[in-house]
C-alpha positions as CSV (number, residue, x, y, z in Angstrom):
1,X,0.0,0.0,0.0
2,X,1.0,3.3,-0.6
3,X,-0.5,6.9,-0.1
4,X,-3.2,8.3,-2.3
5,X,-2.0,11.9,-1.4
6,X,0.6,12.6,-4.5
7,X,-0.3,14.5,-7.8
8,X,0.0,11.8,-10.1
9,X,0.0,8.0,-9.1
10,X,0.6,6.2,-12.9
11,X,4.4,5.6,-12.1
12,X,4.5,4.7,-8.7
13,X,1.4,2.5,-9.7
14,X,3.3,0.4,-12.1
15,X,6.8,0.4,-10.3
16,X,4.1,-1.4,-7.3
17,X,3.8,-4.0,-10.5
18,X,7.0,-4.0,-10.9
19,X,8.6,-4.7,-7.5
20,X,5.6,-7.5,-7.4
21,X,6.8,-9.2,-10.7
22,X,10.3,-9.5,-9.6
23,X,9.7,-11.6,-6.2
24,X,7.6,-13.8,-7.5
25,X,3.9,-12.2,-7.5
26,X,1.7,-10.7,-4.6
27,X,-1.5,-7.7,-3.9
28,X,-1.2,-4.1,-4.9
29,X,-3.6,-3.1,-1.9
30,X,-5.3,0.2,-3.3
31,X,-6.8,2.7,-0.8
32,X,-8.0,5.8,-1.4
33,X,-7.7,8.0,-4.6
34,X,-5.4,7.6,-7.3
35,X,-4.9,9.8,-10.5
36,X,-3.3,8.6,-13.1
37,X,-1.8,11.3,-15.7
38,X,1.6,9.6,-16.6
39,X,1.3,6.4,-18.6
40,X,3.4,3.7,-19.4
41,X,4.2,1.5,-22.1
42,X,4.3,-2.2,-23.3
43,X,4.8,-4.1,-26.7
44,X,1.7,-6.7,-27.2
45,X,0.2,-8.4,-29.8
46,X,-2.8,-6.8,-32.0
47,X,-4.4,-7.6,-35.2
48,X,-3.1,-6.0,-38.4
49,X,-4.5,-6.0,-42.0
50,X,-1.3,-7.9,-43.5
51,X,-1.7,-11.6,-44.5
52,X,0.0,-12.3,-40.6
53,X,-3.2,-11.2,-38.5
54,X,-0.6,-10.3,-35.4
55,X,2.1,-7.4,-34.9
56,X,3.3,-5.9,-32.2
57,X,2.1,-2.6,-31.6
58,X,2.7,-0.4,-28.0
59,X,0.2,0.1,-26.1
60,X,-0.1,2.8,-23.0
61,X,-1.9,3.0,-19.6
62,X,-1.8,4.2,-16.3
63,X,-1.2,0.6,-14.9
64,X,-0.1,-2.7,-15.9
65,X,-0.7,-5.9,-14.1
66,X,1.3,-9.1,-15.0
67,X,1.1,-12.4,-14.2
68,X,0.6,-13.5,-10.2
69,X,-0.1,-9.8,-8.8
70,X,-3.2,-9.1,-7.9
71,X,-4.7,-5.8,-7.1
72,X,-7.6,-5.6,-4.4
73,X,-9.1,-2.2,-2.6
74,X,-9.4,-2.7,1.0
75,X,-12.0,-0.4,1.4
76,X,-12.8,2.4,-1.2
77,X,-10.4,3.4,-3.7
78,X,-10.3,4.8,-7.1
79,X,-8.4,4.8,-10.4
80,X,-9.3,7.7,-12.5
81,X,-7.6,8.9,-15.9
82,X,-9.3,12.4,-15.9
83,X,-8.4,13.7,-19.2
84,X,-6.6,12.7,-22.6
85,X,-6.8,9.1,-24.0
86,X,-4.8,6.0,-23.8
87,X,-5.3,2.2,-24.7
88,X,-6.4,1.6,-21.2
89,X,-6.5,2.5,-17.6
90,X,-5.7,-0.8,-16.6
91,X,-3.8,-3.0,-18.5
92,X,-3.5,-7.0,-18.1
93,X,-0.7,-8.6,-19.8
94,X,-0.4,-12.2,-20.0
95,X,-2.2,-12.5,-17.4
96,X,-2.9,-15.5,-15.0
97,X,-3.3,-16.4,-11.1
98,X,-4.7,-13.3,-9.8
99,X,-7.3,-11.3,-8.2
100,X,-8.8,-7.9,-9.8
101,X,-11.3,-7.0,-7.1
102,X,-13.2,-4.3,-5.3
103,X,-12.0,-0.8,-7.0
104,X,-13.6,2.0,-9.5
105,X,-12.1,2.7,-12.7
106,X,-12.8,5.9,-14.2
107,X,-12.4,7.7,-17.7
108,X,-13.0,11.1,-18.7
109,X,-16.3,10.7,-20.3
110,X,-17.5,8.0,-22.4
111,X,-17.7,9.7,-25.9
112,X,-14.6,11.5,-26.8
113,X,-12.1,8.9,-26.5
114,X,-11.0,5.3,-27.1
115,X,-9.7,4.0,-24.3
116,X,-10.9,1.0,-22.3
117,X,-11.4,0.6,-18.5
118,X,-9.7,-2.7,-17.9
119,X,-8.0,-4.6,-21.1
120,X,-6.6,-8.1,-20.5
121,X,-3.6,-8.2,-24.0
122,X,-1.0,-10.8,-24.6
123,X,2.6,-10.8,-26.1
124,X,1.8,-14.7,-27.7
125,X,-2.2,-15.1,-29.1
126,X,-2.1,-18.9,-27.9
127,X,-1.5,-17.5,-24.0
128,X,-3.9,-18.9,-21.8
129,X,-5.4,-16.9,-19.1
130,X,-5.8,-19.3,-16.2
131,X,-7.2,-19.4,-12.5
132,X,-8.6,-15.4,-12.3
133,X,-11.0,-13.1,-10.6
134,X,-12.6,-10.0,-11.8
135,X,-14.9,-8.8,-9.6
136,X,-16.9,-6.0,-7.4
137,X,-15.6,-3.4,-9.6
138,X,-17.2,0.0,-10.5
139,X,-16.1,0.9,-14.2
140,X,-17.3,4.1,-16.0
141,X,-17.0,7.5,-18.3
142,X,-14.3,5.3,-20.7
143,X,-15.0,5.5,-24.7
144,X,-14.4,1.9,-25.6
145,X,-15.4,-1.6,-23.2
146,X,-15.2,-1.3,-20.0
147,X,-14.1,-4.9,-19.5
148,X,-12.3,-6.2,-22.7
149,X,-10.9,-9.8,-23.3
150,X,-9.0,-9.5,-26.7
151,X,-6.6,-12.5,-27.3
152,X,-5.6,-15.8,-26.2
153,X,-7.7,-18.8,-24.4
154,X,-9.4,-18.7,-20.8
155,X,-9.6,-21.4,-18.2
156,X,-10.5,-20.7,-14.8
157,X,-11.7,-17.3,-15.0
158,X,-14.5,-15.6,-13.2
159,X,-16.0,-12.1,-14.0
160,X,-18.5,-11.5,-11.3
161,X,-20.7,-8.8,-9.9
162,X,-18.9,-5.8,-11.5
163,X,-21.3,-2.5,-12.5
164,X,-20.3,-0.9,-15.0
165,X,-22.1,2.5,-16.9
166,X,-21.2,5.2,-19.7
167,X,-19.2,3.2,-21.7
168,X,-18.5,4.3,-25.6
169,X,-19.0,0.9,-26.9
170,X,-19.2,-2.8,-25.6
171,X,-19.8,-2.9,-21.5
172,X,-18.3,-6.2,-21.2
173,X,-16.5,-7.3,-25.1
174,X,-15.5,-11.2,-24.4
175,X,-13.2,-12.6,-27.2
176,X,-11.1,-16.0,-26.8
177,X,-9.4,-15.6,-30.2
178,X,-5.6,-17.4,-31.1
179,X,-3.4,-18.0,-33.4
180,X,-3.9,-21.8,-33.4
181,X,-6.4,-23.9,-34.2
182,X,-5.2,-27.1,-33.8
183,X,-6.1,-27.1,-30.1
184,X,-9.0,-24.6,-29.9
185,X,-11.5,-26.8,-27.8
186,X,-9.1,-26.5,-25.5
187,X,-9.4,-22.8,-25.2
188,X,-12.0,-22.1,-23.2
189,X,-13.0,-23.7,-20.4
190,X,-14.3,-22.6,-16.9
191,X,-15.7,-19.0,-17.8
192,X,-18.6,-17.5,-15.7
193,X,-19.5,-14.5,-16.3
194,X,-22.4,-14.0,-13.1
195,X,-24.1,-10.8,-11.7
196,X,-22.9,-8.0,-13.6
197,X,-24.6,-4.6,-14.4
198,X,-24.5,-2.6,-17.6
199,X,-25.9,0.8,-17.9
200,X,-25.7,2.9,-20.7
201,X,-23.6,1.1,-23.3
202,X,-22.7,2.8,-26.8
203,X,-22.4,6.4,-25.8
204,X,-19.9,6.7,-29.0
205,X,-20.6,3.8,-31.3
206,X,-24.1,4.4,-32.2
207,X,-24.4,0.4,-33.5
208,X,-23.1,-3.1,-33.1
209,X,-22.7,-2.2,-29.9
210,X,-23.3,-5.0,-26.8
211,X,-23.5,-4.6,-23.6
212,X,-22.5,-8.3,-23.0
213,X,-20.4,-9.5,-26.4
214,X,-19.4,-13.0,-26.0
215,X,-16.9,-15.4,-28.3
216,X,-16.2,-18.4,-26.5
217,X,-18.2,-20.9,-24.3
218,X,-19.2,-19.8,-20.7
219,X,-21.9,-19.4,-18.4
220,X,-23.8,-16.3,-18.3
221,X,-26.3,-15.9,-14.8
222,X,-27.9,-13.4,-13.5
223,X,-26.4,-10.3,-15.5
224,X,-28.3,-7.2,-16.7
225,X,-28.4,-4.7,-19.1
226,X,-30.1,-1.0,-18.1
227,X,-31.0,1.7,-20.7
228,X,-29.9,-0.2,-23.8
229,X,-30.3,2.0,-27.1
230,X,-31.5,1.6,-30.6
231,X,-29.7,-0.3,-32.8
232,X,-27.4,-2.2,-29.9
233,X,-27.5,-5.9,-28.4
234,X,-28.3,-6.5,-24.6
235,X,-26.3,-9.8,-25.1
236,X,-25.0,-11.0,-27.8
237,X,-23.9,-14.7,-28.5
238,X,-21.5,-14.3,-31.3
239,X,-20.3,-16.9,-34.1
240,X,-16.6,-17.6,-34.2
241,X,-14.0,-16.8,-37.3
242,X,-12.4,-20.0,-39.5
243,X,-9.3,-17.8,-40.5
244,X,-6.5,-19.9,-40.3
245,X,-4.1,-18.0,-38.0
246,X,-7.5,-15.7,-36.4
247,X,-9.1,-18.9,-34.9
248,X,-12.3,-17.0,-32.8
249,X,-14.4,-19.6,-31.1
250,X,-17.7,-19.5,-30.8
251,X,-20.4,-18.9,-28.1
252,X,-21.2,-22.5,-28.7
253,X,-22.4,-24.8,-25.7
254,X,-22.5,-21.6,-23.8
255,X,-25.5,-21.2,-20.9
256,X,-27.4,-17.9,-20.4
257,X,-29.7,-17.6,-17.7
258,X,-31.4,-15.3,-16.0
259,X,-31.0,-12.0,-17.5
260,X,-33.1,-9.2,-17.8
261,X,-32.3,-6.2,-20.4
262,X,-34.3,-3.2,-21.1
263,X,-34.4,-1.0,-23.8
264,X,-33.9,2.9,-23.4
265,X,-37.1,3.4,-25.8
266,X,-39.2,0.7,-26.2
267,X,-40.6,1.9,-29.2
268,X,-37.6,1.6,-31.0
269,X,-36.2,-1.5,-32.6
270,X,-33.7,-2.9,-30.0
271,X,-32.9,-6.5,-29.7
272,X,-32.2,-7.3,-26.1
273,X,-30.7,-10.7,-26.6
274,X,-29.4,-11.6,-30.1
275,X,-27.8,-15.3,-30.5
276,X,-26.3,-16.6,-33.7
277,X,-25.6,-20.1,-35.1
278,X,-24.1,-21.9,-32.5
279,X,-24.5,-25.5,-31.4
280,X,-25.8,-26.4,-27.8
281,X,-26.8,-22.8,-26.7
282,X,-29.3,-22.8,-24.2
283,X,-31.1,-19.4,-23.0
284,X,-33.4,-18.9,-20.2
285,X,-35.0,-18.1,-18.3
286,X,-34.4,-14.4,-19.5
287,X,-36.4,-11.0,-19.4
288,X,-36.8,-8.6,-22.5
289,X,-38.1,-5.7,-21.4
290,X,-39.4,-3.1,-24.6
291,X,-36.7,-5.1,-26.7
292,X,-37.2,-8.5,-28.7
293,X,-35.1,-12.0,-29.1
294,X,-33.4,-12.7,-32.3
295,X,-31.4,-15.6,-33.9
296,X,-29.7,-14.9,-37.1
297,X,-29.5,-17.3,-40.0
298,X,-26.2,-20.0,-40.1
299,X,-22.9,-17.8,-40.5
300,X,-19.0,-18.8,-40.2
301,X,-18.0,-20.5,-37.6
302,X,-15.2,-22.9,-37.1
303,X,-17.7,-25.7,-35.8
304,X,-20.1,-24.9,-38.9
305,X,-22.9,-25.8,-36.5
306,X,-26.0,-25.8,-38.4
307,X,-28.3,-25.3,-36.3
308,X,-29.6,-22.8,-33.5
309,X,-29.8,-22.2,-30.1
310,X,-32.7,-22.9,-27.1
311,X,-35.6,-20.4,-25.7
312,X,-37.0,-21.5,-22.8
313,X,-38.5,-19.5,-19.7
314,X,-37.9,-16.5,-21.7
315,X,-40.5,-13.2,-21.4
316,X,-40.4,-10.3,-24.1
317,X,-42.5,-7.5,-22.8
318,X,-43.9,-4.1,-23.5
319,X,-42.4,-3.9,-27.6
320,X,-44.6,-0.8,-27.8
321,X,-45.7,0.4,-31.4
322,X,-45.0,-2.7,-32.9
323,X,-45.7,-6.3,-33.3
324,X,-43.7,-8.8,-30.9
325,X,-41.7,-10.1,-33.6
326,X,-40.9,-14.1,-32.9
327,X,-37.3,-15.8,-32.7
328,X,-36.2,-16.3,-36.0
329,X,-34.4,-19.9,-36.4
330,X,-34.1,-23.4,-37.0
331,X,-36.3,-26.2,-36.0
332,X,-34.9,-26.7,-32.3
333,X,-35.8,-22.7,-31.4
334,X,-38.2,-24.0,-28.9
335,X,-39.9,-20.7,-29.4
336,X,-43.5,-21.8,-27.8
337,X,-41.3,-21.5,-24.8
338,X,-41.3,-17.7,-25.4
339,X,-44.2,-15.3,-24.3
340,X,-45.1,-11.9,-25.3
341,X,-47.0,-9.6,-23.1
């Protein structure tokens, strides 16, 4: 721990990393206030538009965390970028074995940059994020996701009652996306995603935007979505990417139950949970509130699965100035086991 009272707390944040990484891992325990002017710098892998989907590019923030350190508030405390832009405020890199708990992260505002809230990147796309916590956080006012998982597999890893409001674009973005097929059932395993609270995604991007955006298998329980607008998902179950050397998986065999979203204007044409063609996806029970359910037609995928996913215990209610449209799918969209009110 270290005091909050200093002008700008970026460096002395990531030396804290630092120190940390060199003994072998431990807590960065956050109290009080810390701003976060200076940034730093690190070398990850990112797409690129050559035939090699991967270069390195830098990437700034106010904080990295590695490997082994976890960072935990032991009673309030606060990260906040107040002006400018950067890739992130919080940066994991190849990250595993650790605890991201209890803290706000806050941006500027969430329409006049890019930058993300917390960012998990990795220096090798086949990394495997392994055995981690993200939870109890409060992330806000940033112009991109709020909670972003770019590259790399995931085992082990929980993301768990975090609120999160204003973003610019995705509230929580969830790719597992590597460089190598070969093993990609082997990818993702152990994901929850449970109890988490979007508020007032897409502030910059007006469309395609999620609050919840997930690639991979996991279970989704209990999470909702708050003043979605027009045009945007509440969650969206999205198909993976065959590209050779871009392997995305799926949302296949994926669980989502219990959610609730709720459209800013129910008069407008919002889809509140939107699932394409994946195998084994099983939704409900769920809540649309002034929004409808979609499933899209059969799309790439690296599984080719044919056919869609499962309604059941699922409520669309008050789609005002318009019909109720129905789930559009394949024959095992068991959509008598959604009603309209």
């Amino acid at each position: 721990m270290f005091p909050s009272f200093a002008i700008d707390h970026g460096q002395a944040l990531r030396d804290a990393n630092d120190y940390l990484v060199s003994i072998g891992g431990g807590t960065i325990d956050l109290r009080g206030r810390y701003t976060a002017n200076a940034l730093g710098t690190r070398s990850v892998k990112w797409l690129s538009s050559t035939a090699d989907p991967y270069t390195d590019i830098d990437v700034t923030a106010a904080l990295f965390v590695d490997a082994r350190v976890s960072l935990r508030a032991r009673k309030e405390a606060r990260i906040l970028r107040p002006s400018g832009s950067t890739t992130a405020v919080v940066c994991l890199v190849d990250y595993s074995e650790g605890v991201i708990e209890g803290f706000e992260i806050q941006g500027p505002d969430p329409a006049n940059n890019v930058m993300h809230g917390l960012l998990r990147t990795v220096t090798d796309p086949n990394h495997i994020i392994e055995r981690v916590k993200i939870r109890d956080l409060h992330i806000h006012d940033v112009g991109s996701y709020c909670i972003g998982q770019q590259f790399g597999g995931l085992r082990d890893v929980i993301v768990e009652n975090n609120v999160i409001e204003d973003t610019g674009a995705d509230g929580i973005d969830w790719k597992v996306r590597t460089g190598k097929p070969a093993n990609i059932e082997n990818n993702c395993w152990g994901v929850k995603i449970l109890g988490n609270t979007i508020r007032r995604p897409a502030n910059r991007l007006s469309s395609d935007v999620s609050g919840i955006g997930l690639r991979g298998q996991a279970i989704l329980e209990g999470n909702h979505v708050y003043e979605l607008p027009a045009g945007c998902y509440g969650i969206e179950l999205v198909p993976g990417i065959g590209t050779v050397a871009d392997w995305r998986q799926s949302a296949n065999r994926t669980i989502c139950s219990d959610w609730y979203v709720e459209a800013a204007d129910p008069t407008s044409d919002t889809v509140g949970l939107l699932a394409w063609a994946s195998g084994g996806i099983t939704i409900g029970p769920g809540y649309a509130k002034g929004c409808r359910v979609q499933s899209l037609a059969p799309s790439m995928t690296p599984y080719d699965f044919r056919n869609g996913p499962s309604f059941t215990g699922v409520i669309v209610d008050g789609v005002r100035g318009r019909e109720a449209p129905k789930p559009r799918g394949w024959s095992n969209v068991a959509s008598d086991k959604v009603r309209y009110r």
